[in-house]
Structure formats: structure tokens, C-alpha cells
C-alpha positions in Angstrom: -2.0 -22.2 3.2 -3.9 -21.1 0.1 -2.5 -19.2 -2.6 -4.6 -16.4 -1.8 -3.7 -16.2 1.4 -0.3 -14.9 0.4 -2.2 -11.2 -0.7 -2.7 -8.5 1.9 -6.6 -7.9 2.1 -7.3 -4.0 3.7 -10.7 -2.6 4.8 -10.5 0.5 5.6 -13.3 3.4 6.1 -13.5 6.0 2.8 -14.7 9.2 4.3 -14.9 10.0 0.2 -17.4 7.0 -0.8 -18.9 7.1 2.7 -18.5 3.3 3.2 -16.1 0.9 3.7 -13.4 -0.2 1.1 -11.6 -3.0 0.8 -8.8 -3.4 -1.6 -6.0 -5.9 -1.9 -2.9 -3.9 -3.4 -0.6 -5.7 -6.4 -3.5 -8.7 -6.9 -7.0 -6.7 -8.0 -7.1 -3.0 -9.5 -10.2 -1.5 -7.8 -12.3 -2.7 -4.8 -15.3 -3.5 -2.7 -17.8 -1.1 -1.0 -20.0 -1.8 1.6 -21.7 -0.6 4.8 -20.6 -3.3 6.8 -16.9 -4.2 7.1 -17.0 -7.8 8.3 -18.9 -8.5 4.9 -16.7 -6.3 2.5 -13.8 -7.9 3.8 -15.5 -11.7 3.3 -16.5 -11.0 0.0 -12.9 -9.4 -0.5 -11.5 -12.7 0.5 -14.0 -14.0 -2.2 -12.7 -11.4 -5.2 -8.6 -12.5 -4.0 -9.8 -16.2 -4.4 -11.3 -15.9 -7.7 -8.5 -13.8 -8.9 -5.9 -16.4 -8.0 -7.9 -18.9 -9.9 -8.2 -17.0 -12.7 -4.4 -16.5 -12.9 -3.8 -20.1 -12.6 -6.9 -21.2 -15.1 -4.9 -18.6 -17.6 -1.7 -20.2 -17.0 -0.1 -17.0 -15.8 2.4 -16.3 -12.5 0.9 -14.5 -9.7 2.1 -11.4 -8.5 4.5 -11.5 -5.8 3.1 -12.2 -2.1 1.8 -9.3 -0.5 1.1 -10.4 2.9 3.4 -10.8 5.5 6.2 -9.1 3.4 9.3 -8.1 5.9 10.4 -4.7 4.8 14.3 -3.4 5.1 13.6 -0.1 6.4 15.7 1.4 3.4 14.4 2.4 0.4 15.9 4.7 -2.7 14.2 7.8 -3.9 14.8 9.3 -6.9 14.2 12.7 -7.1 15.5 15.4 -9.6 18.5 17.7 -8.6 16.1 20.8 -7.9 14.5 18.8 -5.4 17.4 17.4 -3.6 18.7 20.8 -3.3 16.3 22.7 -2.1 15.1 19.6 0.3 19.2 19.1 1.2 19.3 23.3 2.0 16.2 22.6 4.3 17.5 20.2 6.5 21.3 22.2 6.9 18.7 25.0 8.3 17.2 22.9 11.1 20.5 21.4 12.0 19.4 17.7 10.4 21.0 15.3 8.0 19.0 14.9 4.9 17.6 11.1 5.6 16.2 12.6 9.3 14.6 15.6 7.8 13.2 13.7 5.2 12.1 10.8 7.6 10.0 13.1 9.7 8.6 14.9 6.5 7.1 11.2 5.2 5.8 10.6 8.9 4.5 14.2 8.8 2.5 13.3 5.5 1.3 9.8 6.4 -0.3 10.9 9.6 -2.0 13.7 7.6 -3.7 10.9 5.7 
């Protein structure tokens, strides 16, 4: 395996820059745009190649992997005391606990994306 095969590459459709995008989250700031997906996401392969080089030639650590990262389900959220109350007060009113209430909020906000 290559170093830069450790990085999660995305294309993904921007209805905003009307082409596609591909980015590769915690290695490159920025992306590539294109029409055709098959070649944004070769020469975003190209971009995470060059990128790990350059870390190396520079002598510096790479990010942490990206790719293929196993995820706990459990994260912590830290939100000010208004906002826990008022979120808290919402999910007594529908009968929920406060994690379930605010699980199907995220869902409800990642779908809308």
C-alpha cells in the first residue's frame, strides 16, 4: 500500500460549481473541478500523491489516515448551557431521551444535505 492510499479521496457532484468536486478531507485544503468524474477523481489521486511527497520531501508527519477509519458511534458535543436546555426541554416534550432526539435531528440535517 502507498502512503497515499491511507487518505479518503471523494467526488462528489456540486450543484453550486455545476461540476464535479473532488476533495480529500484532513490531507489537501481545496479541490478539483471537472465535468467528468472518472478524471477529477484520477487527477485527485494525482494532487494526494504529490501531497504525500511533499510532506515527506519537507521532512514533516502526515496527517493521520483518513481512509478506512472505524468510527465508535460515540462522539462528545459541546454545546453551551442555553442550548442543552432548550434542546433537553424538546426532547421531554416528544417523550424522547436527549441522545434519541438529538440522533434523529443530525439524520434529519444530513439528509437535507
Amino acid at each position: 500500500m502507498r502512503p497515499a492510499d491511507k487518505y479518503l479521496k471523494i467526488v462528489e457532484w456540486s450543484e453550486e460549481d455545476s461540476c464535479y468536486v473532488g476533495t480529500c478531507p484532513g490531507l489537501i485544503h481545496g479541490g478539483i473541478h471537472g465535468d467528468n468524474e472518472a478524471k477529477v477523481y484520477e487527477e485527485l489521486c494525482q494532487v494526494v500523491a504529490e501531497a504525500v511527497d511533499l510532506y515527506q520531501a519537507d521532512s514533516r508527519p502526515l496527517p493521520p489516515a483518513t481512509a478506512n477509519k472505524k468510527y465508535s458511534g460515540r462522539f462528545v458535543l459541546r454545546v453551551g448551557s442555553d442550548l442543552h436546555k432548550e434542546v433537553s426541554i424538546r426532547a421531554a416534550r416528544v417523550g424522547e431521551s436527549l441522545n434519541s432526539y438529538c440522533q434523529k435531528i443530525l439524520q434529519n440535517a444530513i439528509h437535507r444535505c
